[in-house]
C-alpha positions as CSV (number, residue, x, y, z in Angstrom):
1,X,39.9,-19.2,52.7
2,X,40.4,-16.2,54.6
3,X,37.6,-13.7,55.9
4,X,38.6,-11.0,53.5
5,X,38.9,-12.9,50.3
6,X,35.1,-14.5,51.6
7,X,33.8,-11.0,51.8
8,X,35.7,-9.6,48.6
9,X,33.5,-13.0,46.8
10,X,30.5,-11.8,48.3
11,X,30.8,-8.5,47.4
12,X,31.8,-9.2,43.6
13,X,28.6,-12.0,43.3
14,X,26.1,-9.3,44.7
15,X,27.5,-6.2,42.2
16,X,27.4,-9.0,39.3
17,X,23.9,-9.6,40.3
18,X,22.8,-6.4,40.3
19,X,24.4,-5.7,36.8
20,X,22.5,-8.6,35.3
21,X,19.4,-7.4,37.3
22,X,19.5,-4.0,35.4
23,X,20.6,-5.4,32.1
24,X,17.2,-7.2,32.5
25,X,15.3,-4.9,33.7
26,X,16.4,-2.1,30.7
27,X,15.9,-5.3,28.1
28,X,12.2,-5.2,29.1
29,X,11.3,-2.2,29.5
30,X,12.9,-2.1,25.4
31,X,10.6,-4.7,24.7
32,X,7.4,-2.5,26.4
33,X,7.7,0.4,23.8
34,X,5.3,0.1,21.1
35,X,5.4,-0.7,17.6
36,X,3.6,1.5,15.3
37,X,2.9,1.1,11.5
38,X,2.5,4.3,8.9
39,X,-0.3,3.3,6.8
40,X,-0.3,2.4,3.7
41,X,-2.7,4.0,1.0
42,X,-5.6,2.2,-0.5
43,X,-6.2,4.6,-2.8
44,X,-2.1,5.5,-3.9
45,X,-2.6,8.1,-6.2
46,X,-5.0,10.4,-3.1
47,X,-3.6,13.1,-1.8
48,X,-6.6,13.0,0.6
49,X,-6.5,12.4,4.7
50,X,-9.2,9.3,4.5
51,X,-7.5,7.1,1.8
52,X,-10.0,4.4,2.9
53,X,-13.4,5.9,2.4
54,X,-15.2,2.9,3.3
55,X,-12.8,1.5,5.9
56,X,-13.5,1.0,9.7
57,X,-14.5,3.1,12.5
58,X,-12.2,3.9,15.0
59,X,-14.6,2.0,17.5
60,X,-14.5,-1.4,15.1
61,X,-10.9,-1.3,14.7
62,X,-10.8,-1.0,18.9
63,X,-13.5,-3.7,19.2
64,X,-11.6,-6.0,16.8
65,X,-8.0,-5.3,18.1
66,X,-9.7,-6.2,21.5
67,X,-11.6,-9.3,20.7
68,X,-7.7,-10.5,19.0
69,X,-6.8,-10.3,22.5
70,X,-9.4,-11.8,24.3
71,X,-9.2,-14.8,22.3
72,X,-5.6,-15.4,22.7
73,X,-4.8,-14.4,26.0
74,X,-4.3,-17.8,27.8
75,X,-4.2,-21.0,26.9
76,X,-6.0,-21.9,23.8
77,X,-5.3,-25.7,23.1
78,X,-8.3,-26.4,21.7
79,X,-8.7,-23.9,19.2
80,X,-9.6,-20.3,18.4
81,X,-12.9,-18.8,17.4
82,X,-12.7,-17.9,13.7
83,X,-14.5,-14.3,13.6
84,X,-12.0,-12.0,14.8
85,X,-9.1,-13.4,12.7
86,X,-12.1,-13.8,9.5
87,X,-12.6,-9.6,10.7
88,X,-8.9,-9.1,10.1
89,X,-8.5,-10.5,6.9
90,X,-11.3,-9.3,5.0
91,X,-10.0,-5.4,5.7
92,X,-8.1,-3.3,3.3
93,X,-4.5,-3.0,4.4
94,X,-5.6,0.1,6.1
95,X,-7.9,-1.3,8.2
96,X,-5.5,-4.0,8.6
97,X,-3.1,-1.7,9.4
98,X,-5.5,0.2,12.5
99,X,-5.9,-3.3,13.8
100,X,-2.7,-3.9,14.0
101,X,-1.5,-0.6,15.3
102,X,-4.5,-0.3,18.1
103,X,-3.8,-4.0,19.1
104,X,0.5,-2.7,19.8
105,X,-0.8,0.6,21.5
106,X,-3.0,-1.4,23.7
107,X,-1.7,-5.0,24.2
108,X,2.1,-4.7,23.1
109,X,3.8,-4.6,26.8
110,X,1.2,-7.3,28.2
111,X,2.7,-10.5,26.6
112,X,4.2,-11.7,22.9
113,X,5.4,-8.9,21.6
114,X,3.6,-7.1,18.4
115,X,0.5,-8.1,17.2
116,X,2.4,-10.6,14.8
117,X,4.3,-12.4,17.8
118,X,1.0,-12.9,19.2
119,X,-0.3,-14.8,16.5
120,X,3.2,-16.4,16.0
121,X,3.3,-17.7,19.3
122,X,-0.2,-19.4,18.9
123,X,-0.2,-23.3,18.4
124,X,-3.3,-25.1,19.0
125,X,-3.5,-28.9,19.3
126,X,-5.1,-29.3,16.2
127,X,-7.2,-26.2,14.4
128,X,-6.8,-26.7,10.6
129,X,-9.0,-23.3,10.5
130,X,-6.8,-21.2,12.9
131,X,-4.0,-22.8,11.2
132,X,-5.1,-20.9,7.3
133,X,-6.4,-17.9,9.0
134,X,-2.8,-17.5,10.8
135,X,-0.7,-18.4,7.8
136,X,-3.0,-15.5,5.5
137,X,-2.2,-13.0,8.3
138,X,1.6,-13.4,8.7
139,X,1.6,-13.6,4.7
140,X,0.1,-10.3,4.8
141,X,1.7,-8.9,7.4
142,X,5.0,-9.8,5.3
143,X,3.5,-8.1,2.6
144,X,2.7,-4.7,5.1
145,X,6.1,-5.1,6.4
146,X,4.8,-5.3,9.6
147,X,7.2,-6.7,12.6
């Protein structure tokens, strides 16, 4: 091979590169932007701002969005502790709803995706417990419409 078609190579492999480079770097940033929810009405026939009169403070639904997150960031091959997920379930879809939105707004860019890829993407060696509470959650997420 000649000098110039060696340099010509070169050239092409490092513009190539630098496409792909971008094209990744623009699919990620994508994947950072946040998904949030509307809620949904516990009460369907109110007209009124707070829908969900006994529903969660804004604190709770921050403290249980967080405590979702501390328990499955990392490896968790031994299992999950059952309170947060319990906490999840036993809200109205509202309260659901917050959960899910505050756990996107604050944990979204940092790993799996929405809160329901982060539960997806948990599989513990053997938690039977995890296992109903995570089956529950992406049935109601279904139901929410949530992504």
């Amino acid at each position: 091979m000649d000098a110039k078609f060696k340099k010509q190579l070169i050239i092409g492999a490092i513009i190539l590169l630098a496409l792909f480079g971008f094209a990744f770097y623009y699919y990620k940033k994508g994947k950072r932007s946040t998904s949030i929810a509307p809620l949904v009405n516990d009460n369907p026939g109110s007209t009124a701002a707070n829908n969900n009169p006994a529903g969660m403070s804004d604190a709770a639904v921050k403290q249980l969005a967080d405590a979702l997150y501390t328990d499955m960031n990392g490896l968790n091959a031994l299992g999950h502790q059952p309170e947060p997920y319990a906490s999840l379930l036993a809200g109205s879809d509202t309260d659901f709803e917050k959960v899910y939105n505050a756990f996107n707004t604050n944990h979204q860019a940092e790993g799996n995706g929405t809160l329901k890829g982060w539960i997806e993407n948990e599989h513990p060696l053997y938690d039977p417990q995890f296992d109903a509470y995570r089956t529950s959650i992406l049935e109601r997420m279904s139901k929410l419409n949530l992504i």
